[in-house]
C-alpha positions in Angstrom: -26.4 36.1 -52.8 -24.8 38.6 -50.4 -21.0 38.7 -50.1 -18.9 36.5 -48.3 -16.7 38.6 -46.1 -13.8 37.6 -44.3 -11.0 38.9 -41.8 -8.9 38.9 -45.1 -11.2 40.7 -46.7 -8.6 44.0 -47.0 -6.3 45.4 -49.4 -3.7 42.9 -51.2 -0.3 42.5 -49.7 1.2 39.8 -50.8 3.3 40.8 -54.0 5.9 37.5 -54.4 4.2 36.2 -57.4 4.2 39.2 -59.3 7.8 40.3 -58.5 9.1 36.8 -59.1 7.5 37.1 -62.5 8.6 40.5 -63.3 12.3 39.8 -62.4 12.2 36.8 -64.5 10.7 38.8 -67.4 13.5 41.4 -66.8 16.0 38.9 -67.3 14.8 37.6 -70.3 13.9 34.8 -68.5 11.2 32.3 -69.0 9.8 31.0 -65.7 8.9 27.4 -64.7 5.6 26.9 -63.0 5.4 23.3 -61.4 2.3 21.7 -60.6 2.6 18.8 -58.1 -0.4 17.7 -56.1 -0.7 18.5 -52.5 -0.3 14.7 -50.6 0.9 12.6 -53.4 2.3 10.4 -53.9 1.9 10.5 -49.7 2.3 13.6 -47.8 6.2 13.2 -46.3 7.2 12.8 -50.1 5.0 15.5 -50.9 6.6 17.9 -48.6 10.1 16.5 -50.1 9.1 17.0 -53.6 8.0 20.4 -53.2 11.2 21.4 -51.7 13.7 19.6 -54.2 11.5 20.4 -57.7 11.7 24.2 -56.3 15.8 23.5 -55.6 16.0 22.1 -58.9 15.1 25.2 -61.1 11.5 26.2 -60.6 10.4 29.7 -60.1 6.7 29.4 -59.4 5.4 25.9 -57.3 1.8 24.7 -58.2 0.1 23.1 -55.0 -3.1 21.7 -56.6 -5.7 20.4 -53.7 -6.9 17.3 -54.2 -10.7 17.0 -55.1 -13.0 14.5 -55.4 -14.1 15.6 -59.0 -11.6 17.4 -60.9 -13.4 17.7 -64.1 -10.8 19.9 -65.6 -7.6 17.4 -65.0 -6.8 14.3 -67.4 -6.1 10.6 -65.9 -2.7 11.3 -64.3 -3.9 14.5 -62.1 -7.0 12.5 -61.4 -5.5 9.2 -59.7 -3.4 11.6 -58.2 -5.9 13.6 -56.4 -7.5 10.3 -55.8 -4.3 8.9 -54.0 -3.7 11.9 -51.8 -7.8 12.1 -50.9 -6.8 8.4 -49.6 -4.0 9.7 -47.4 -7.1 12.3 -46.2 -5.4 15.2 -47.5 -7.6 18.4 -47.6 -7.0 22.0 -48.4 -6.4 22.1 -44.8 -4.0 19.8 -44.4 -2.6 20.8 -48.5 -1.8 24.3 -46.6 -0.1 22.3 -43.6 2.3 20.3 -45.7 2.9 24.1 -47.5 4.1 25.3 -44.5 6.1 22.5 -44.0 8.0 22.5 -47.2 8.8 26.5 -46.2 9.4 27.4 -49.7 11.5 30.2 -50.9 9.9 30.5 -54.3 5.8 31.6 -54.5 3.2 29.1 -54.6 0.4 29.3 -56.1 -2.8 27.1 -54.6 -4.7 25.6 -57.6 -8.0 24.2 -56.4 -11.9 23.8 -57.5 -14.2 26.3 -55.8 -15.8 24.0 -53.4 -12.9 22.9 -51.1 -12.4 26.7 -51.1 -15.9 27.3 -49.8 -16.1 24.8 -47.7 -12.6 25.7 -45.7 -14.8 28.7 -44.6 -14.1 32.6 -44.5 -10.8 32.6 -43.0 -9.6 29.8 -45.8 -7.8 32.7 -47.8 -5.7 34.4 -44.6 -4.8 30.8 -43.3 -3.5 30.0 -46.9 -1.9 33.2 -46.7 -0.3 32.4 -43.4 1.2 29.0 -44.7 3.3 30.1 -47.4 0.9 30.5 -50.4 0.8 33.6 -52.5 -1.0 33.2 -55.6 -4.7 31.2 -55.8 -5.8 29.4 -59.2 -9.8 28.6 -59.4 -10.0 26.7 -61.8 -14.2 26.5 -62.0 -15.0 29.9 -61.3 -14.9 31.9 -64.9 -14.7 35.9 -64.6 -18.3 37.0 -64.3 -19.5 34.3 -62.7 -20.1 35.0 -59.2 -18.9 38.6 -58.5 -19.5 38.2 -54.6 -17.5 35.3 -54.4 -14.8 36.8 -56.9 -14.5 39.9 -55.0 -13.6 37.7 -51.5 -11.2 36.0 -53.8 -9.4 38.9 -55.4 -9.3 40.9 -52.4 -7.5 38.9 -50.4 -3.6 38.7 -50.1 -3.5 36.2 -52.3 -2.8 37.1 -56.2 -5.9 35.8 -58.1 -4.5 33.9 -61.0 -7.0 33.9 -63.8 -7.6 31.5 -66.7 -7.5 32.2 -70.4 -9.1 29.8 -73.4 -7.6 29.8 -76.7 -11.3 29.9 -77.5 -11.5 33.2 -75.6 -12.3 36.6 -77.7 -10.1 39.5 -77.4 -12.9 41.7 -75.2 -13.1 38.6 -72.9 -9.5 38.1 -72.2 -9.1 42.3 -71.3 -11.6 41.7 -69.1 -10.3 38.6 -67.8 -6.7 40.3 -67.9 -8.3 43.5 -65.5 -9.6 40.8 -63.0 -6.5 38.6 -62.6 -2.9 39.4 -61.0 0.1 37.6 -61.0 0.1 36.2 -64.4 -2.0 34.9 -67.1 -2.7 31.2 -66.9 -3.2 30.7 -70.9 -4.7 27.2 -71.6 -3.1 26.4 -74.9 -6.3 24.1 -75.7 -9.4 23.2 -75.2 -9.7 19.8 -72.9 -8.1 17.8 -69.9 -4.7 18.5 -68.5 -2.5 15.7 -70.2 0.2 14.7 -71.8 0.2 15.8 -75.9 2.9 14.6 -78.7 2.7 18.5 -79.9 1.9 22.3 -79.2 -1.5 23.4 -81.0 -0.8 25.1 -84.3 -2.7 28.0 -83.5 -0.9 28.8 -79.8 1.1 31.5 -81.5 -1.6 33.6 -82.7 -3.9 33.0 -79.4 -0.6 34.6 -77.8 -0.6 37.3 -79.8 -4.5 38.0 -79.4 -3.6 38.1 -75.3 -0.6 40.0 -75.6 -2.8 42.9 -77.1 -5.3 42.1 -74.3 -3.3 42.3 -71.0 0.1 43.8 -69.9 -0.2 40.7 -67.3 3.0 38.0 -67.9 1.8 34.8 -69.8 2.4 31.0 -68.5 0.9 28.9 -71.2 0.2 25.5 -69.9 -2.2 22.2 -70.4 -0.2 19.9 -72.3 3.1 20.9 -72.1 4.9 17.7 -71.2 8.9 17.5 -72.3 11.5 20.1 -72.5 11.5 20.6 -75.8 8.0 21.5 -75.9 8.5 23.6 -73.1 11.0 25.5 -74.9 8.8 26.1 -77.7 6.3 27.3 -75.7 8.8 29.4 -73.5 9.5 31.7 -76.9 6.2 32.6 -77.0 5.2 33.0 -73.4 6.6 34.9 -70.6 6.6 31.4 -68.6 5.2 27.9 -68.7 3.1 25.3 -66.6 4.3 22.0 -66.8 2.0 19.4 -64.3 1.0 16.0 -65.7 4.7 14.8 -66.9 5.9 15.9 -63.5 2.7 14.3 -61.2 3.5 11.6 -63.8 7.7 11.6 -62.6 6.6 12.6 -59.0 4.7 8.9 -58.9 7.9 7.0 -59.9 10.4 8.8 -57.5 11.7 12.0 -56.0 14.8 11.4 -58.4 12.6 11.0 -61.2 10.9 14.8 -60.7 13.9 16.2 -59.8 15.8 15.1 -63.3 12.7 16.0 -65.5 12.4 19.6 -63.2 16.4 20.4 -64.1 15.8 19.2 -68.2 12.8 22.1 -68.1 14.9 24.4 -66.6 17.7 23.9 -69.0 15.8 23.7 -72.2 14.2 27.3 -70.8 17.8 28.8 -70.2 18.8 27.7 -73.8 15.7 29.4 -75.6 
């Protein structure tokens, strides 16, 4: 396959992810990545949502674009995407409703390879252009297509990769030399979800990655309340927290808002 070039195809730029991250880490803060899908539970709301979940305490905003097969995502993710494909939101119209919201924190565009592709060779300057700063892939492992992960990581966009807790310590160096930003450390193996409990085993998979990258940590995948946010937050440099808050984003702004504010709270009292 010969590479896919682009007229972003130049030298990164875009640094708001990383610095965000870094001041947080400074601090001795743990930062708050929330995921909310781009169009639900319609696109006005969305646009609102995005805007008061970043108000109410997060440092990082997850726009995930809606696809027609999201084989990594658990049931509440997946009627999601389903609800905003129904309003015909696209990664096109994801990166309008971006711009719209005009957020002061970075976002991060989590999406499957082929809406990617199929936005064409400018997708990555025009996603650029709306706000985002970070990009999340969640089907394209490191290795897999170096063409295609070459456009991807050369771009302004930070190119946020994925970590297993399944992943051997050679894997995740390599992973951690490929990605910028942060870390995205799945803390098991599965859907996205809701879980009762942390895995027994995320401390030592932390440990293992700590050794393997310099890169700050956001452990996510079934991280659902604040207190297991906070548990997670002592071992990580920050956490993802996306199917309790689609899950509070279908019931109401308010809803989102109050669940957004008990994260950030049980973070600050780590």
């Amino acid at each position: 396959m010969s590479p896919i070039t682009s007229p972003d195809a130049a030298s990164p730029t875009g640094r708001r992810l990383s610095e965000r991250l870094a001041s947080q880490r400074a601090a001795g803060r743990s930062a708050l990545v929330a995921y909310l899908t781009a169009g639900f539970p319609d696109p006005a709301t969305s646009v609102v949502l995005m805007r008061e979940v970043a108000a109410a305490g997060a440092d990082v905003l997850e726009v995930g674009v809606p696809f027609s097969d999201p084989l990594a995502d658990g049931p509440i993710i997946q009627r999601s995407s389903q609800v905003a494909l129904a309003h015909g939101v696209t990664l096109a119209r994801s990166l309008e409703l971006v711009a719209e919201a005009a957020l002061d924190i970075p976002v991060v565009l989590f999406s499957y390879l082929n809406p990617v592709l199929a936005a064409g060779p400018a997708a990555l300057a025009t996603a650029s252009a709306a706000g985002v700063d970070g990009l999340l892939v969640t089907d394209l492992p490191v290795g897999a297509d170096p063409d295609r992960e070459q456009w991807l990581g050369s771009s302004a966009l930070e190119f946020v990769r994925l970590v297993a807790p399944t992943t051997p310590a050679a894997r995740m160096a390599e992973i951690g030399r490929h990605g910028r930003g942060f870390v995205y450390l799945i803390s098991r193996l599965g859907v996205t979800g809701e879980r009762a409990t942390l895995p027994d085993d995320l401390p030592s998979t932390v440990a293992r990655l700590r050794q393997a990258t310099a890169l700050p940590i956001c452990i996510g995948f079934g991280i659902s309340t604040p207190a297991q946010a906070q548990q997670a937050a002592r071992l990580g440099d920050g956490v993802v927290v996306g199917s309790a808050l689609v899950r509070a984003a279908g019931e109401s702004v308010g809803a989102a808002v109050g669940l957004t504010r008990a994260l950030r709270a049980a973070l600050d009292a780590r």
